[in-house]
ZABAGU-102456 format. One line per field, with one value per residue (C-alpha): residue number from 1; x, y, z. Coordinates in nm, 2 decimals. Layout:
REM ZABAGU-102456
num	(NUM  ...)
u	(X  ...)
v	(Y  ...)
w	(Z  ...)
END
This chain:
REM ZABAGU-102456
num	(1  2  3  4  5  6  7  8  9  10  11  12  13  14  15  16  17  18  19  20  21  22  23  24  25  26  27  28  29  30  31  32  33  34  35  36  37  38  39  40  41  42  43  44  45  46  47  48  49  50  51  52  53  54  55  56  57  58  59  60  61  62  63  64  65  66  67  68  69  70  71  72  73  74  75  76  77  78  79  80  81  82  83  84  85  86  87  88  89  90  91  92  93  94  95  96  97  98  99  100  101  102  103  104  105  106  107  108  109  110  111  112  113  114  115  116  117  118  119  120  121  122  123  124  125  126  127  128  129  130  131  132  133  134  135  136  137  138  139  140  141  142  143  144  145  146  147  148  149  150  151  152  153  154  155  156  157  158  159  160  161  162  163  164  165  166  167  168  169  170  171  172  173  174  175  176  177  178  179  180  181  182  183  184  185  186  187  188  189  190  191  192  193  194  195  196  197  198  199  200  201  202  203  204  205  206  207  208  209  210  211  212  213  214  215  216  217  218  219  220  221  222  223  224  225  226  227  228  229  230  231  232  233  234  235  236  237  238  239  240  241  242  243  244  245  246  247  248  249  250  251  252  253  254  255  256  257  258  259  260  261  262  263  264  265  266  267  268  269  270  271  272  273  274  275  276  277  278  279  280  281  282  283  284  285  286  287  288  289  290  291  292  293  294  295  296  297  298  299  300  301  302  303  304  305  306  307  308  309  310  311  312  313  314  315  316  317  318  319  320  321  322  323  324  325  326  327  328  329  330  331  332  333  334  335  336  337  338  339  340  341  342  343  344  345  346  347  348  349  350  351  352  353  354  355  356  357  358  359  360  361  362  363  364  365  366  367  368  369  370  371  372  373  374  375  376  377  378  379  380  381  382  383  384  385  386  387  388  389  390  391  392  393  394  395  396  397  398  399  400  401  402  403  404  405  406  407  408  409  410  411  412  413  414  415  416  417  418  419  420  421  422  423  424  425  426  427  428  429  430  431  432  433  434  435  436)
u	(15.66  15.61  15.22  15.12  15.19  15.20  15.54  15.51  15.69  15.42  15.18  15.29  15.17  14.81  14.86  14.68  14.47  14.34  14.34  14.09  13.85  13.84  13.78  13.50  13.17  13.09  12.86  13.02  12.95  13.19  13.40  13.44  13.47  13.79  13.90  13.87  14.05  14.31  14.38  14.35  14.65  14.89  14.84  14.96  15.23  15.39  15.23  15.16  14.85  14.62  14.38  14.07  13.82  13.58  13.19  13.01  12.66  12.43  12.28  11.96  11.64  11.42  11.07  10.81  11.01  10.77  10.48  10.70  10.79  10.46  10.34  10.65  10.53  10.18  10.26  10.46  10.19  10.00  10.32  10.37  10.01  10.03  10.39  10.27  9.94  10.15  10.42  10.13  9.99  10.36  10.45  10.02  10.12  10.46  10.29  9.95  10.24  10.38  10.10  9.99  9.64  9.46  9.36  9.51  9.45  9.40  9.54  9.60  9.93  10.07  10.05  10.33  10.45  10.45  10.69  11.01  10.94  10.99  11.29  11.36  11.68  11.90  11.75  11.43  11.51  11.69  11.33  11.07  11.13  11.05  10.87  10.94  10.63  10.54  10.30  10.36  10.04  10.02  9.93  9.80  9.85  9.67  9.92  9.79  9.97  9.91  9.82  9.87  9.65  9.78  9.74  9.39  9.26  9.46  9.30  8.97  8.93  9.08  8.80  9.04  9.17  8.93  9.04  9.00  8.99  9.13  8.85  8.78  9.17  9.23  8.93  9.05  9.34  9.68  9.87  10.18  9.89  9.81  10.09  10.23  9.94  9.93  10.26  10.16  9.84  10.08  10.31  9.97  9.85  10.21  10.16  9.77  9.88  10.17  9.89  9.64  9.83  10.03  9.80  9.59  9.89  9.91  10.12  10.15  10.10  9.93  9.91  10.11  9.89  10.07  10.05  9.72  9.78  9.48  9.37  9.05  8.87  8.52  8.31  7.97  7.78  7.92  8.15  8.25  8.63  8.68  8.59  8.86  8.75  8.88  9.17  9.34  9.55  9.58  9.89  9.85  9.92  9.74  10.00  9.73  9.43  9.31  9.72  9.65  9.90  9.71  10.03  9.75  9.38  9.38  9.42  9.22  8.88  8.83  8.90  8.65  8.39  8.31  8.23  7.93  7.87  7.97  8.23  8.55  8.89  9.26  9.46  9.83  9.95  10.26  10.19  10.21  10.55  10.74  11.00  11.02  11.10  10.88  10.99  10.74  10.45  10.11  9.78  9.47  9.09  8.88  8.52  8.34  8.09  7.82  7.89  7.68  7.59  7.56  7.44  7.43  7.83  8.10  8.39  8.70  8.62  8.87  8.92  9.25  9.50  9.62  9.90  9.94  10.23  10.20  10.47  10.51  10.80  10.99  11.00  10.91  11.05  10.82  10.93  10.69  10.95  10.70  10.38  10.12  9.80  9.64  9.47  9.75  9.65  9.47  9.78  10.04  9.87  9.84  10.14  10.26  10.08  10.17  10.59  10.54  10.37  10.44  10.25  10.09  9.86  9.74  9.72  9.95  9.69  9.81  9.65  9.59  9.44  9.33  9.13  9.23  9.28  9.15  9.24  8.96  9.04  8.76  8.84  8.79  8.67  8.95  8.98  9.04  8.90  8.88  9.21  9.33  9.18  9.30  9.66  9.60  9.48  9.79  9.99  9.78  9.64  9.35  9.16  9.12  9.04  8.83  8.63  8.31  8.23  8.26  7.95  7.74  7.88  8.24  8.22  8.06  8.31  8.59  8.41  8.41  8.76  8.87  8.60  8.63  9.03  9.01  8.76  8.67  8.59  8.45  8.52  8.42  8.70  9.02  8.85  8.64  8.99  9.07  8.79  8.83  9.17  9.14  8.85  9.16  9.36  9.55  9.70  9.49  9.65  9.37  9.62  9.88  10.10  10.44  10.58  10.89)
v	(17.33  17.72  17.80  17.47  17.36  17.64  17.67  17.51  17.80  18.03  17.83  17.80  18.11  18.01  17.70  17.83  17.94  17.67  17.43  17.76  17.68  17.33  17.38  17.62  17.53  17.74  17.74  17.61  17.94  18.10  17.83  17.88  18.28  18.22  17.93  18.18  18.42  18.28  18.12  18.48  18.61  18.36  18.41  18.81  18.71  18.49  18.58  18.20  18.05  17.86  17.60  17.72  17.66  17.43  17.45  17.43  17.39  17.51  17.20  17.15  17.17  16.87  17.08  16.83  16.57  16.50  16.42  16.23  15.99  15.97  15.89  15.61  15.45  15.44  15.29  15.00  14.95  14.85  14.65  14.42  14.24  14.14  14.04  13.78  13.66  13.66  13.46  13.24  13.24  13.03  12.84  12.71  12.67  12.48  12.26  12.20  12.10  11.85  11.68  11.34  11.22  10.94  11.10  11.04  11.21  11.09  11.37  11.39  11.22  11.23  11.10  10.92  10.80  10.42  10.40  10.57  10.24  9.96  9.79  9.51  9.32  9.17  8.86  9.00  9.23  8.93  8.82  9.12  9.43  9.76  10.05  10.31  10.52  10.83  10.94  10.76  10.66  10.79  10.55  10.78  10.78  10.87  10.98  10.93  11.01  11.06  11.39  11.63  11.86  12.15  11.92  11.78  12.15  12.22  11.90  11.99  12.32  12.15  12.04  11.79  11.62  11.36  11.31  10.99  10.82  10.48  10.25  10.48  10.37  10.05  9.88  9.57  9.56  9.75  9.99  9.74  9.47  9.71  9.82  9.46  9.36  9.63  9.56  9.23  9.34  9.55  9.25  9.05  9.34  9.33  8.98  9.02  9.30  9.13  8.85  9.06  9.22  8.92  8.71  9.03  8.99  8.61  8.50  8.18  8.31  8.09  8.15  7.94  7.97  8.11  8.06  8.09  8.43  8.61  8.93  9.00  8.87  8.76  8.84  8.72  8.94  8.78  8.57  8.25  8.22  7.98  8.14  8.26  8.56  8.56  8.33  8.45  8.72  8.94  8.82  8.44  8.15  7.85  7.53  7.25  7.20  6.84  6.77  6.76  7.03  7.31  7.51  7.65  7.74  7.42  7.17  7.41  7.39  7.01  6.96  7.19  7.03  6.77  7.05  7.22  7.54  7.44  7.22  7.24  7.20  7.18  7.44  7.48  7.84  8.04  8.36  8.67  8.81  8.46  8.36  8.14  7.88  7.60  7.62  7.91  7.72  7.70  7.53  7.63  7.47  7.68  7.67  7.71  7.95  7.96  8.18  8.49  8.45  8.10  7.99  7.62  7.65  7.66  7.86  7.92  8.32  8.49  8.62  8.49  8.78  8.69  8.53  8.36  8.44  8.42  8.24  8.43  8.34  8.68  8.91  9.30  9.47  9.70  9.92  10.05  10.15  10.20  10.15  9.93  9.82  9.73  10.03  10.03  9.72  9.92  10.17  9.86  9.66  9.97  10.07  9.70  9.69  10.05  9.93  9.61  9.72  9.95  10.28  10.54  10.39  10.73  10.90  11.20  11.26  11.30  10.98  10.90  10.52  10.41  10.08  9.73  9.47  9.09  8.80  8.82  9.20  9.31  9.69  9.68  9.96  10.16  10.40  10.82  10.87  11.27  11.25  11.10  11.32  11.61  11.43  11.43  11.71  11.89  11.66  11.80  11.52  11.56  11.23  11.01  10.68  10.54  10.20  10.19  10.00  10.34  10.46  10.78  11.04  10.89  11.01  11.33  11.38  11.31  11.54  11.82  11.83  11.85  12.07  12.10  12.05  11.64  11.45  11.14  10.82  10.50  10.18  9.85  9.65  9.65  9.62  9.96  10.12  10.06  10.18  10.54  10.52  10.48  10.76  11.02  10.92  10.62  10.34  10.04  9.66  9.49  9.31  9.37  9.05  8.88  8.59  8.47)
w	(11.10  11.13  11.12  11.20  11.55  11.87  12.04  12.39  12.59  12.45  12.63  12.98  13.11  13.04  13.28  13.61  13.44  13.27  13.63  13.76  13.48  13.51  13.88  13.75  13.63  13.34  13.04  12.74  12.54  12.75  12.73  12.40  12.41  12.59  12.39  12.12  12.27  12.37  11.98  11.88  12.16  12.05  11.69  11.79  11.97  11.71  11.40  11.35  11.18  11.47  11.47  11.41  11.69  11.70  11.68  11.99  11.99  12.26  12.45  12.33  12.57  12.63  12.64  12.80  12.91  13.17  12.90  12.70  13.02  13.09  12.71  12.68  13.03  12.89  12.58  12.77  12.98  12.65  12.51  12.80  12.78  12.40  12.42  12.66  12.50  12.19  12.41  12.51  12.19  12.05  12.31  12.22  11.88  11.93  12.22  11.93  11.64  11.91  12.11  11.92  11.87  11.79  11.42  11.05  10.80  10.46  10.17  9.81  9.72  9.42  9.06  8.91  8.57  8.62  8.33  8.53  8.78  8.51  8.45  8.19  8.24  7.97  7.98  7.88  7.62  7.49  7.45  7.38  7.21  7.50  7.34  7.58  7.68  7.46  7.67  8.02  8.21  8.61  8.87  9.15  9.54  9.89  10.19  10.57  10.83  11.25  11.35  11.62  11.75  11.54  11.20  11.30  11.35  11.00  10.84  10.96  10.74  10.47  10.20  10.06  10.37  10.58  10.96  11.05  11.38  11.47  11.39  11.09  10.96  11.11  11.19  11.39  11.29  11.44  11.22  11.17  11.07  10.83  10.68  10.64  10.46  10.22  10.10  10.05  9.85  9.60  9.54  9.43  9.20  9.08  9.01  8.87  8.60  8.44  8.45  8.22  8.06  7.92  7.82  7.68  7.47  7.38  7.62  7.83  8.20  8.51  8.87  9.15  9.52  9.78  10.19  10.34  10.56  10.75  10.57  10.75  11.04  11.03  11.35  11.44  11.73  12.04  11.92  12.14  12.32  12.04  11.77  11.52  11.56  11.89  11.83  11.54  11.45  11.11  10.93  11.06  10.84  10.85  10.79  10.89  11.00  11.22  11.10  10.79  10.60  10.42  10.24  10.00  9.99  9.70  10.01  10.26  10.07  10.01  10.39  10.53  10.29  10.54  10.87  10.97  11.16  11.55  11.45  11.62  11.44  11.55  11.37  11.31  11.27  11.22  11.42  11.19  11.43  11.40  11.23  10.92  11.18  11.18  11.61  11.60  11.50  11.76  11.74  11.82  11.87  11.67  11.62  11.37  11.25  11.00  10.67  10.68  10.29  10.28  10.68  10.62  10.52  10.77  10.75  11.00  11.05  10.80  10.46  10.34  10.19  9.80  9.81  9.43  9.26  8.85  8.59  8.35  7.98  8.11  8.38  8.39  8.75  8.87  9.18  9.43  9.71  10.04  9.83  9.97  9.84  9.55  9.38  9.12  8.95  8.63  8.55  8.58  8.32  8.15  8.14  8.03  7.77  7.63  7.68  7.51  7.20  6.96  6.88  7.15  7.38  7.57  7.20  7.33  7.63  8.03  8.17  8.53  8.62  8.94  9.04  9.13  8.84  8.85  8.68  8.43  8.42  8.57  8.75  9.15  9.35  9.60  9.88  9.91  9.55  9.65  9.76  9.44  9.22  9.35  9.29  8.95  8.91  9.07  8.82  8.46  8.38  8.16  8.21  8.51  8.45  8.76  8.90  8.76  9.11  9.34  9.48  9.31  9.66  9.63  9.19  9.26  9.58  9.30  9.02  9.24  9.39  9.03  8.79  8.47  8.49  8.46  8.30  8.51  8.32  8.54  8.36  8.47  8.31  8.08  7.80  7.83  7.95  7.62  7.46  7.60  7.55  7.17  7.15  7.29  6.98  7.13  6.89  7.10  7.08  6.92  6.72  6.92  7.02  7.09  6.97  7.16)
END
């Protein structure tokens, strides 16, 4: 189109002239004086409209580039150290977050609402009427764990974690000892709440004894090669001793009646890793030692764990997942007690309960108190309801992880439980009970 684009032929004598310039090395000022020039010869020569030039710039001028090189290599000089202590400083870190120890901690856990863990099947509610919880009691955790170096330094600043060693955790035991045998002490306080807390009710309930399995070992100071001490294992069950059978502590007693301290006995045990094949079975001489409370009474060497198992007219499940031992006993029978009778039993107060329970409801003393508190108190709970059994630092330990935010209340038994619970407002079951 006319005005718009340059005719070629008008061009071509400008050819050798532009391979000289090329050839040339000139400033771009002049380049562009020519350029212009040029644009403004062929616009007289055909009248036409050109493109207008473009806008050069003068280069600019770098004015103490030497300084500036000499800044820039300074400043890397100081870049290159901290980038590799902080280098160092990571690959520390990721190597401290990886490298085990032989520490646990012990930290809060957290407090639950034992209610959302019942369950009553058809068969029961067939037989009892459920009151569901109005104000659901919490049964309240610990959580340990191994450390590594990174979380034993992190531990150690923290006021509300303890770092424990091995001894301090296990004692003599091993950690799958351990763990077996607090599994087993839930399913007993399991069994011990629905206990109390049934026949707090009315209700026919007895107990059935269970296997006799090693809980505890009992050492005297330099114990013999005989000695069960030395011979048995935590999580051993005794099936006879001298060949008589011993399936429960009710035939155990009466035969060691007739020993004395010194005495050596044949025992029959299924090792705590066997099989429920009697194949497994091994015996082992054992001799006995003198009871450190009573010295003129001999005993084998061990605590046995609690193995009874209660009969009870229905059945309540109660699911504790990867739960183990018994410090839930108080907020089970609780929390029984409040779904099997009518009314509010924490009088519209956040609860928290903590403490074993016995068979003559009696409230046992348990582990990580701190720990626990601090649990509830992340979980709003306004009262704490504790073992009158723990020891004046363990209390004040507890009172201070939590201030004035949760008022601890020790209680001996069930029956003071109660008691407290009725001063918050709650309906109490005095005259509560069930007729099937």
């Amino acid at each position: 189109m006319a005005g718009l684009e340059r005719p070629t032929n008008k061009m071509a004598p400008s050819v050798s002239t532009t391979i000289n310039k090329v050839l040339t090395v000139v400033p771009a000022t002049e380049v562009a004086t020519e350029r212009a020039m040029s644009e403004e010869n062929s616009t007289t020569m055909d009248n036409s409209v050109p493109f207008p030039p473009p806008s050069v710039q003068s280069a600019p001028l770098i004015a103490g580039s030497a300084s500036n090189t000499a800044r820039i290599n300074r400043r890397l000089w100081w870049a290159l150290p901290i980038l590799t202590i902080a280098w160092i400083g990571l690959v520390a870190v990721i190597a401290a977050s990886l490298t085990p120890l032989k520490l646990w901690e012990l930290a809060p856990g957290s407090a639950e609402q034992v209610s959302d863990r019942l369950t009553f099947d058809k068969t029961t509610l067939s037989k009892v009427m459920r009151y569901p919880a109005k104000t659901p009691i919490l049964f309240v955790t610990a959580f340990g764990s191994k450390l590594s170096a990174l979380d034993a330094f992190a531990g150690a600043l923290d006021n509300d974690v303890d770092v424990q060693t091995y001894k301090e955790r296990y004692g003599t035991s091993t950690p799958s000892e351990q763990k077996r045998l607090g599994y087993q002490s839930m399913t007993t306080a399991k069994q011990i709440s629905e206990y109390v807390a049934y026949t707090r009710m009315g209700l026919d309930a007895s107990f059935v004894y269970g296997d006799i399995i090693v809980e505890e070992l009992v050492c005297i100071d330099n114990p013999g090669p005989l000695s069960g001490c030395k011979q048995l294992q935590l999580g051993d069950t005794i099936t006879s001793l001298d060949g008589e059978p011993t399936p429960t502590l009710l035939e155990l007693t009466p035969l060691m009646a007739g020993h004395k301290p010194g005495d050596i006995v044949t025992l029959t045990i299924k090792p705590a890793d066997a099989t429920d094949s009697s194949s497994a079975e091994v015996t082992k001489r054992i001799q006995l030692i003198a009871d450190p409370d009573t010295p003129t009474r001999a005993i084998i060497g061990f605590i046995p764990a609690d193995t009874r198992t209660v009969q009870l007219p229905f059945e309540v499940g109660i699911d504790t997942d990867q739960i183990g031992g018994p410090s839930a006993g108080l907020a089970f029978t609780l929390a029984l007690l409040d779904e099997l009778t009518p009314g509010d039993l924490m009088g519209g107060v956040k609860v928290a309960a903590t403490g074993t329970i016995g068979e003559d409801e009696s409230v046992g003393a348990i582990g990580a108190l701190a720990q626990k508190a601090v649990a509830v108190k992340a979980a709003g709970a306004k009262v704490f309801l504790v073992p009158k059994g723990q020891s004046e630092e363990e209390l004040a330990a507890a009172r201070r992880a939590v201030g004035s935010s949760v008022r601890i209340e020790p209680v001996a038994n069930l029956t003071e439980a109660l008691a407290i619970l009725e001063s918050l407002g709650g309906s109490g079951i005095s005259n509560a009970t069930i007729e099937l």
